[in-house]
Backbone as ProteinMPNN parsed JSONL, in Angstrom:
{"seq_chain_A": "XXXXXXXXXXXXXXXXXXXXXXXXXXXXXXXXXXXXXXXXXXXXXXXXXXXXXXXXXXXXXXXXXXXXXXXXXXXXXXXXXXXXXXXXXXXXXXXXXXXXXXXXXXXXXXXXX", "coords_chain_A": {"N_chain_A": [[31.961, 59.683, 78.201], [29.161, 61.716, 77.181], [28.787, 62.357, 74.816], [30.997, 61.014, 73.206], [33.251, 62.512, 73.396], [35.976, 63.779, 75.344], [36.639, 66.545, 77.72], [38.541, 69.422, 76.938], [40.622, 70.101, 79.458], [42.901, 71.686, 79.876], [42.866, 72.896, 77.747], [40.011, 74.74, 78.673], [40.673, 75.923, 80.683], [42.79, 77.882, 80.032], [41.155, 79.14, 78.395], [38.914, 80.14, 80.066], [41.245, 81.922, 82.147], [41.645, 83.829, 80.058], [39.506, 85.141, 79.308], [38.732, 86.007, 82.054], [40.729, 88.113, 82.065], [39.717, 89.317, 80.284], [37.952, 90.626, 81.246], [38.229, 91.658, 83.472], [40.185, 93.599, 82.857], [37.507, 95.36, 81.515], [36.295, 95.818, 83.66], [38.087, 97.75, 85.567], [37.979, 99.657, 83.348], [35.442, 100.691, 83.446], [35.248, 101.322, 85.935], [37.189, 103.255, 86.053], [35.48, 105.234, 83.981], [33.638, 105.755, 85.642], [34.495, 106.827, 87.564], [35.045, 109.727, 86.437], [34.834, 113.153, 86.559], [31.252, 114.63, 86.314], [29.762, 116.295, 84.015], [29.252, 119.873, 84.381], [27.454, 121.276, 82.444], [23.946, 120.816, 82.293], [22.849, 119.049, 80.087], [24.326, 118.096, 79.377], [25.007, 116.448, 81.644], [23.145, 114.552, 81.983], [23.087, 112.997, 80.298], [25.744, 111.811, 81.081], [24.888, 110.274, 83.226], [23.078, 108.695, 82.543], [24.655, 107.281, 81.366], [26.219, 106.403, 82.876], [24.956, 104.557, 84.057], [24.356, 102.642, 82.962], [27.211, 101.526, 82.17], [27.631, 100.912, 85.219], [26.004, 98.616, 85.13], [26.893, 96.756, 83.306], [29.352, 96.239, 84.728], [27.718, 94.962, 86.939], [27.06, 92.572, 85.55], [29.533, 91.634, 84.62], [30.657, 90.931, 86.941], [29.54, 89.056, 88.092], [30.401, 87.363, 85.847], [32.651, 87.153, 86.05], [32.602, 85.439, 89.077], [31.238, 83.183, 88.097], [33.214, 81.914, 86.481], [35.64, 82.195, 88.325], [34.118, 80.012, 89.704], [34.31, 77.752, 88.2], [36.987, 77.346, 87.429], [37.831, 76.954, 89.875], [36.576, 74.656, 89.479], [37.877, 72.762, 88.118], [40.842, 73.01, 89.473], [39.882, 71.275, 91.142], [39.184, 69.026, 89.835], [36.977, 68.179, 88.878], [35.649, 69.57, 86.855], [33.172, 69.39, 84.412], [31.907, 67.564, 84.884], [28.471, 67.248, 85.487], [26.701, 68.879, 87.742], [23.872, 67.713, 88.64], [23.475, 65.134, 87.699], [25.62, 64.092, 87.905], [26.931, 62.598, 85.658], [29.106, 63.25, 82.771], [29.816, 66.451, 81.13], [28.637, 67.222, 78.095], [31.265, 67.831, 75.69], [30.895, 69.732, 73.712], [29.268, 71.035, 74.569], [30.623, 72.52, 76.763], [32.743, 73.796, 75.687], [30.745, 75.579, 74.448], [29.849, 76.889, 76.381], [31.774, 77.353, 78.977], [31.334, 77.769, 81.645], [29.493, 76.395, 82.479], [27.367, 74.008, 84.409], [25.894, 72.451, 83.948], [24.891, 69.155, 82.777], [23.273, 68.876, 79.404], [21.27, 67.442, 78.81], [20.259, 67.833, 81.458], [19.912, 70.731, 82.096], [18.122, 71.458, 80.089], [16.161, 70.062, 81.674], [15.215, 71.377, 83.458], [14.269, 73.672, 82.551]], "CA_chain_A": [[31.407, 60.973, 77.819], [27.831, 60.934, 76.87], [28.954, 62.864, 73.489], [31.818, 60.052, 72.958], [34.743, 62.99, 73.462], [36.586, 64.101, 76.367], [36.846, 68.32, 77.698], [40.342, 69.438, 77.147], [40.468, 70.9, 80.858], [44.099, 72.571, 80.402], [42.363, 74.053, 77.09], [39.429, 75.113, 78.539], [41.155, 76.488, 82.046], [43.536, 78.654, 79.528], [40.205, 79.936, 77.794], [38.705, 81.003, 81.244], [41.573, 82.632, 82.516], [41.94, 84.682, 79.281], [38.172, 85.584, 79.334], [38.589, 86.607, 83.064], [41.731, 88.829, 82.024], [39.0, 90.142, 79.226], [36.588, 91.198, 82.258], [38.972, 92.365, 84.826], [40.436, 94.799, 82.053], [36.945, 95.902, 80.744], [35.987, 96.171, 84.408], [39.197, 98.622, 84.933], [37.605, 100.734, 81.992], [34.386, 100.77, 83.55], [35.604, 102.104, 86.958], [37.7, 104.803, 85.534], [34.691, 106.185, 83.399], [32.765, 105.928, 86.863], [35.414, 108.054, 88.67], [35.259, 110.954, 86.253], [33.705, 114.233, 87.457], [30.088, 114.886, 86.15], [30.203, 117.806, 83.427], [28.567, 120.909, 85.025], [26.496, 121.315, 81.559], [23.072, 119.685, 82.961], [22.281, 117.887, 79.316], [25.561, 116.825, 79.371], [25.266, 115.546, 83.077], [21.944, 113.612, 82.342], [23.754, 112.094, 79.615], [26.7, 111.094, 81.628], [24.394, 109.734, 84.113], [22.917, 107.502, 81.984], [26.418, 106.561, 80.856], [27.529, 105.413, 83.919], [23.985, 103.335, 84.572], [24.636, 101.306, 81.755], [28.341, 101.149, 83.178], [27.669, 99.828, 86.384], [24.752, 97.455, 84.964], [27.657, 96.422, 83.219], [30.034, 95.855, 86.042], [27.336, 93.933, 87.775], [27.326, 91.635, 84.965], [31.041, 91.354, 84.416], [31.195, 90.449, 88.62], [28.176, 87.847, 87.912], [30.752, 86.608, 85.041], [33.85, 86.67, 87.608], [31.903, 84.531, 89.571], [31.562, 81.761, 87.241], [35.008, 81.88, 86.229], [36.354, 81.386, 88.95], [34.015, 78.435, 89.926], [34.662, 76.88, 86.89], [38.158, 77.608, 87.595], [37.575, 76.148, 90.735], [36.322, 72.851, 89.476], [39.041, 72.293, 87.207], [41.351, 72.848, 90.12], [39.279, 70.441, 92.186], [39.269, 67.687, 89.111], [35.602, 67.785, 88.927], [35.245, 70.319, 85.936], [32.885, 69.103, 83.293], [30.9, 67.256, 85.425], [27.02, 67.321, 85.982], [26.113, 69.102, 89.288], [22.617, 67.175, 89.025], [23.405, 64.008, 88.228], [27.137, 63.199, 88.25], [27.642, 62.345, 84.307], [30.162, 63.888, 82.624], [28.78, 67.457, 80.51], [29.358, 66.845, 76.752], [32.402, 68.839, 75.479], [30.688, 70.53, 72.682], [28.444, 72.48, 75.816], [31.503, 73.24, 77.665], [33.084, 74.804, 74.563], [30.231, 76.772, 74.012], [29.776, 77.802, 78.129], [32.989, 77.004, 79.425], [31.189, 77.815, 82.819], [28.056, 75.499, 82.754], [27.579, 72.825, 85.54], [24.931, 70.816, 84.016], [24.816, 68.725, 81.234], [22.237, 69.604, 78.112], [19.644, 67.148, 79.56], [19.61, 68.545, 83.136], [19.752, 71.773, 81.662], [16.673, 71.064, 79.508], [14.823, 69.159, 82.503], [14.875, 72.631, 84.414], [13.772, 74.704, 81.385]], "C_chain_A": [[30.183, 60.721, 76.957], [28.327, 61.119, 74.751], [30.043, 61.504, 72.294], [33.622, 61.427, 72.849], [35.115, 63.557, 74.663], [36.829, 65.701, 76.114], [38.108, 67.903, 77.719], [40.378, 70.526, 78.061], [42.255, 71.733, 80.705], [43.479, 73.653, 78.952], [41.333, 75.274, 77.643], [39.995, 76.093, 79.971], [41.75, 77.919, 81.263], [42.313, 79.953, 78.999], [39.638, 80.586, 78.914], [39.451, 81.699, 81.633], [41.802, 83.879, 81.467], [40.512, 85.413, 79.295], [37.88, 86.238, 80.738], [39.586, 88.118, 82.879], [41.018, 89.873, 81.415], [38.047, 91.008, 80.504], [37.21, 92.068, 83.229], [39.456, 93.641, 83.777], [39.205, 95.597, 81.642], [36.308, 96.661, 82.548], [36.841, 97.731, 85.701], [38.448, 99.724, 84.138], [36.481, 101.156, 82.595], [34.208, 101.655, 84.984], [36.049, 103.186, 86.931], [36.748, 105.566, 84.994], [33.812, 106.367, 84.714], [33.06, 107.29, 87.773], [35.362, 109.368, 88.081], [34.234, 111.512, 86.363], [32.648, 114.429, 85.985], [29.922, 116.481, 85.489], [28.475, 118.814, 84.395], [27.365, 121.4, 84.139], [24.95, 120.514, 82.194], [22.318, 118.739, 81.618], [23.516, 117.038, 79.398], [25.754, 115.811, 80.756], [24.053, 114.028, 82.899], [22.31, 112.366, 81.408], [24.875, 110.877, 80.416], [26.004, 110.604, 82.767], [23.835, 108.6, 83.794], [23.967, 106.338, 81.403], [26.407, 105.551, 82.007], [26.523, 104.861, 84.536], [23.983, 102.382, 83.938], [26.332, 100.521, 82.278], [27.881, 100.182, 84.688], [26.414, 98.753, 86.132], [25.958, 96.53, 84.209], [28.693, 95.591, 83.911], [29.357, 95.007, 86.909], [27.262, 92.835, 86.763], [28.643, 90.917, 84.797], [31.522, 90.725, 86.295], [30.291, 89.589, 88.298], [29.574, 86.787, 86.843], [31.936, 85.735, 86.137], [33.449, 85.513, 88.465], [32.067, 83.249, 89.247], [32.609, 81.516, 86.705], [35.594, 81.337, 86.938], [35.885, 80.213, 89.962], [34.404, 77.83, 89.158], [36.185, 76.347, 86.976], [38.411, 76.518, 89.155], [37.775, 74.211, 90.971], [37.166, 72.089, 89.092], [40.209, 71.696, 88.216], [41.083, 71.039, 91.113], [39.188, 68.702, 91.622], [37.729, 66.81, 88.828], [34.498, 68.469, 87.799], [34.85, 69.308, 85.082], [31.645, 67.814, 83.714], [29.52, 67.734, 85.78], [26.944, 67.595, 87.481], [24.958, 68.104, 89.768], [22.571, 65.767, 88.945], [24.884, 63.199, 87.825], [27.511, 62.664, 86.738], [28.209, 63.69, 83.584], [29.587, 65.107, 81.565], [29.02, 67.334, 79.106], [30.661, 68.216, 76.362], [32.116, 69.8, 74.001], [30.192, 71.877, 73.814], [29.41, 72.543, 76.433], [32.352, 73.677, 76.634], [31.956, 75.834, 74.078], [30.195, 77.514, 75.159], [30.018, 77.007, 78.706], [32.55, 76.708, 81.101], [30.246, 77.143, 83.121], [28.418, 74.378, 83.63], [26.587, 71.781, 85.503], [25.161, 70.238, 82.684], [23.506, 69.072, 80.487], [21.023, 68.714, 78.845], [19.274, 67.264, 80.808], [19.652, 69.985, 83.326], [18.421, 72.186, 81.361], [15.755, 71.098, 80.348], [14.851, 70.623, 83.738], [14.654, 74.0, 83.836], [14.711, 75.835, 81.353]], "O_chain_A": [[30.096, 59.777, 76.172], [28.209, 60.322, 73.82], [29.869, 61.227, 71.107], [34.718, 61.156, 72.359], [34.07, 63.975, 75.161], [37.091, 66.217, 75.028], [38.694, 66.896, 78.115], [40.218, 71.693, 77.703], [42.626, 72.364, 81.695], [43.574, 74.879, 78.996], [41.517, 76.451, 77.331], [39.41, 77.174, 80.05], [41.344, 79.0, 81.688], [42.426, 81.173, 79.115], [39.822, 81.802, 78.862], [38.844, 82.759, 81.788], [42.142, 84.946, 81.979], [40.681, 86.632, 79.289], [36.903, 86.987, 80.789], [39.235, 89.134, 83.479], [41.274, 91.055, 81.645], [37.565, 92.115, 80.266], [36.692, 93.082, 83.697], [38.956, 94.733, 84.049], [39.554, 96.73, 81.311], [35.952, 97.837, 82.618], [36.176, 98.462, 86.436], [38.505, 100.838, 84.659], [36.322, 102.339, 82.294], [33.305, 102.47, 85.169], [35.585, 104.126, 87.577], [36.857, 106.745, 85.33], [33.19, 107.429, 84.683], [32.429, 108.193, 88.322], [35.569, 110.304, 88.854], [33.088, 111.062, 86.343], [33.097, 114.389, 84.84], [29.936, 117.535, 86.124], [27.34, 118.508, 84.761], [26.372, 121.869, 84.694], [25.176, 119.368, 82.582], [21.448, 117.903, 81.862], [23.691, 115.821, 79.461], [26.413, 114.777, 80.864], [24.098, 112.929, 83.45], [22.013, 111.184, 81.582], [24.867, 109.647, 80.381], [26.869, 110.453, 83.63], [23.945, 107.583, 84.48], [23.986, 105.133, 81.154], [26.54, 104.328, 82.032], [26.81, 104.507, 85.68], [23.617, 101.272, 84.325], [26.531, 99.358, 82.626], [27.905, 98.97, 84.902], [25.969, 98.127, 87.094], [25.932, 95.371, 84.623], [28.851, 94.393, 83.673], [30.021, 94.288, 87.657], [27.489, 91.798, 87.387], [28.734, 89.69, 84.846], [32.593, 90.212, 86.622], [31.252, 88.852, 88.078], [29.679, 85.587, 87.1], [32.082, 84.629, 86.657], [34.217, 84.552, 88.431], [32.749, 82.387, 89.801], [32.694, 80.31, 86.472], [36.132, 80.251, 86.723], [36.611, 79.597, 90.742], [35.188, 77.01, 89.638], [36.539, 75.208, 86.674], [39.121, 75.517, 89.245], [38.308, 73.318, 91.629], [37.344, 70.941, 89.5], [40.612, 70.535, 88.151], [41.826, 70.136, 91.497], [39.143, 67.656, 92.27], [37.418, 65.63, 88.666], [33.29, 68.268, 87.674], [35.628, 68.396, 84.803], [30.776, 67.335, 82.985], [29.497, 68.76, 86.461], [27.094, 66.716, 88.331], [24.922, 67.678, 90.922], [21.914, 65.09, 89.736], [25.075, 62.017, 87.541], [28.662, 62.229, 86.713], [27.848, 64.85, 83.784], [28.623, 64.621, 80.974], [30.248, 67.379, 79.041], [30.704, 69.339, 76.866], [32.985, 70.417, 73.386], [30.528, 73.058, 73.893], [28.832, 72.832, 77.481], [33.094, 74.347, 77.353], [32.254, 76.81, 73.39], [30.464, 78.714, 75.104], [29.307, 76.082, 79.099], [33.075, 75.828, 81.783], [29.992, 77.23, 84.322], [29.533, 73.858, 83.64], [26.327, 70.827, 86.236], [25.566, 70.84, 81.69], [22.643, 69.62, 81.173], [20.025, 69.229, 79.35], [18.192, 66.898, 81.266], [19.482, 70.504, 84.429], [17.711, 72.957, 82.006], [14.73, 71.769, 80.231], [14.377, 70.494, 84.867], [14.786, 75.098, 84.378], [14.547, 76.752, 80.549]]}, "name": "protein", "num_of_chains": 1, "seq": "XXXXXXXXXXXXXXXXXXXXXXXXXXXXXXXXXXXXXXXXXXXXXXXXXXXXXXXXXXXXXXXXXXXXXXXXXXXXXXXXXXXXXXXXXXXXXXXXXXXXXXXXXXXXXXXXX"}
């Protein structure tokens, strides 16, 4: 490990699936305020219109997160989590405690600005 410590892959698997549980529930919340009817007031509609653009800008972020989750989730499975996509050394375990979902290490991170 370039850092000199090893990821703790059953820690960090536990932390993804709890952070997916956090998204799938907020995403849940975000659908239900979607579904309700559109008050007939028209300041109050322009309001709730803007509501629910921030909502689903939301929801496309929270499916962007999903995403990486469950690659990450993926890799772990696969025995390949924590590894460098770019050049095959291992990612330091401070940057996969800060973004659990990253696939490069800090200097092939860097070297692609």
């Amino acid at each position: 490990m370039k850092d000199g410590t090893i990821p703790d892959r059953t820690r960090d698997e536990e932390r993804l699936l709890a952070w997916r549980d956090e998204i799938l529930e907020r995403e849940t919340r975000i659908e239900a305020e979607l579904d309700q009817p559109v008050s007939a007031d028209f300041n109050d509609a322009v309001t709730e219109r803007e509501t629910h653009g921030v909502a689903e800008r939301l929801g496309a972020i929270g499916m962007r997160e999903l995403a990486a989750i469950d690659a990450a989730l993926e890799r772990i499975r696969l025995g390949i989590y924590g590894i460098c996509r770019e050049c095959g050394d291992p990612i330091e375990a401070a940057r996969l405690n800060a973004m659990p979902t990253t696939t490069e290490c800090l200097e092939c991170a860097s070297a692609h600005g």
